[in-house]
C-alpha positions in Angstrom: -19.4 24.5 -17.7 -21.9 22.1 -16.7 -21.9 19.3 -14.1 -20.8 16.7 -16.7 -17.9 18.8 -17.7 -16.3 19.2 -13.9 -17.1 15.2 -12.8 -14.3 14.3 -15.0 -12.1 16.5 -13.6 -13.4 16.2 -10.1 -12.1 12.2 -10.3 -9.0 12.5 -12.1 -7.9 14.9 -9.2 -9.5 12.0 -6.6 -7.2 9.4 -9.0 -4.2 11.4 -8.6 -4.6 12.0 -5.0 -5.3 8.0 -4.5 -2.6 7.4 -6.2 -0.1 9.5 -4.0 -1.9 7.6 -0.7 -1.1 4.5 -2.5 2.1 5.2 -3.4 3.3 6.5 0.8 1.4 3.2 1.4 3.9 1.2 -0.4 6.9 3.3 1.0 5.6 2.5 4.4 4.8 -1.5 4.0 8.4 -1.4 3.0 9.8 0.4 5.6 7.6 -2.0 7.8 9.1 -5.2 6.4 12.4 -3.9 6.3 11.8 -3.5 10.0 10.6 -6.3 10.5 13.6 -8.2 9.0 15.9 -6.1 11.0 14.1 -7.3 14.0 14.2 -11.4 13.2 17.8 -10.7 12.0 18.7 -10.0 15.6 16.8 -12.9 17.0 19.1 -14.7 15.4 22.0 -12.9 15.8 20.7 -13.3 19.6 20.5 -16.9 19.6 23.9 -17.4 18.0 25.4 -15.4 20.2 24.1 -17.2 23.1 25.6 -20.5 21.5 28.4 -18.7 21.3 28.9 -17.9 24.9 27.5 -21.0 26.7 30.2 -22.5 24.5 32.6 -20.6 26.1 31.4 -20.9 29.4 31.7 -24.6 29.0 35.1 -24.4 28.3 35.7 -22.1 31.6 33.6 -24.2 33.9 34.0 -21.4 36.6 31.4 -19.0 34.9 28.2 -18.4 35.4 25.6 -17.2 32.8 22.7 -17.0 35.2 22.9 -12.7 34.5 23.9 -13.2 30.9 20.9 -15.6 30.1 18.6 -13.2 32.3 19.5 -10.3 30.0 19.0 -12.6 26.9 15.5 -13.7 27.8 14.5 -10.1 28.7 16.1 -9.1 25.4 14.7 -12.1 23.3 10.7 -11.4 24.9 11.0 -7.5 23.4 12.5 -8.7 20.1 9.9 -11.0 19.3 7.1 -8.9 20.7 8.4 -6.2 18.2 8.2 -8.6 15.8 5.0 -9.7 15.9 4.0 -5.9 16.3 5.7 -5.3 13.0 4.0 -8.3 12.0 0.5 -6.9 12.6 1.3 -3.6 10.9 2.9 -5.4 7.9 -0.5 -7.2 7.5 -2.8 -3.9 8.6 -0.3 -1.9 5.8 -0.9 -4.7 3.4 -4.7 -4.2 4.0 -4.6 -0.7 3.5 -2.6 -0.7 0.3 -5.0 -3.2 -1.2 -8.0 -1.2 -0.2 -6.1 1.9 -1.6 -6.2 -0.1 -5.2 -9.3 -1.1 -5.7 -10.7 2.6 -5.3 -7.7 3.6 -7.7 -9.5 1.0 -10.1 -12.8 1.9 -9.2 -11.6 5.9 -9.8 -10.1 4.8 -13.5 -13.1 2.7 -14.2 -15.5 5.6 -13.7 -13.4 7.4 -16.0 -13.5 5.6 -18.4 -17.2 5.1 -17.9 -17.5 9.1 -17.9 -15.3 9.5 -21.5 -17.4 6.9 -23.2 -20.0 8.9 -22.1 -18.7 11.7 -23.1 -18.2 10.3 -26.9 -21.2 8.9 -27.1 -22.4 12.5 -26.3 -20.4 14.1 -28.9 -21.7 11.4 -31.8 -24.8 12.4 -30.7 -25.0 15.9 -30.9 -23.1 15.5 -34.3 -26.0 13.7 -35.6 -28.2 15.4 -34.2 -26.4 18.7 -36.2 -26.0 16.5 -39.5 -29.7 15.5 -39.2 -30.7 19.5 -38.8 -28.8 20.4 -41.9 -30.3 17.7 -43.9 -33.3 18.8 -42.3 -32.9 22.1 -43.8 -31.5 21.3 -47.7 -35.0 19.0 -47.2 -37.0 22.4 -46.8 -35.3 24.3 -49.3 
């Protein structure tokens, strides 16, 4: 086979492996954002909850929440630094995905470029084969 002959098999192997990155980059973006959901979820879960409890405490005047809120605070600071972690790697993974479709495009367009070639080859060399046997009925 020549050169010609493996290219086209060369990038529909690169397509197909492009296409399996793309598609564990979508798997992960959503695993990300799921995460990420989880994570404001329980900033709000945390925040209701803390209604809920200083509303008690009002009602038992006695009790203090000085320990309570502490714990909150400490707890609130990691949730939204995970957040905007997940944030950053929802953006990065959003990045990455895009980058992974324009070479998937860029893969099918050079396909496509490479069996228009190819055609173009073919109609050629049948011409070329119709021309020799004219060519030859000519000289006979």
């Amino acid at each position: 086979m020549t050169q010609t002959a493996h290219a086209p098999e060369g990038l529909k192997k690169l397509l197909k492996l492009a296409r399996g990155d793309a598609d564990v980059l979508r798997i992960d973006l959503v695993d990300i954002e799921r995460a990420r959901a989880a994570a404001e979820s329980s900033l709000t879960g945390l925040a209701d909850a803390v209604r809920r409890e200083e509303a008690a405490m009002t009602e038992h005047s006695g009790a203090d929440l000085t320990v309570y809120l502490e714990g909150v605070r400490e707890r609130r600071l990691n949730l939204q630094t995970t957040v905007m972690t997940l944030t950053e790697a929802e953006e990065s993974a959003r990045d990455r995905l895009e980058a992974a479709l324009i070479e998937i495009k860029k893969l099918e367009h050079l396909i496509d470029l490479n069996g228009e070639a190819a055609k173009k080859a073919a109609r050629r060399d049948h011409r070329r084969q119709i021309d020799e046997i004219a060519a030859r009925r000519q000289a006979s």
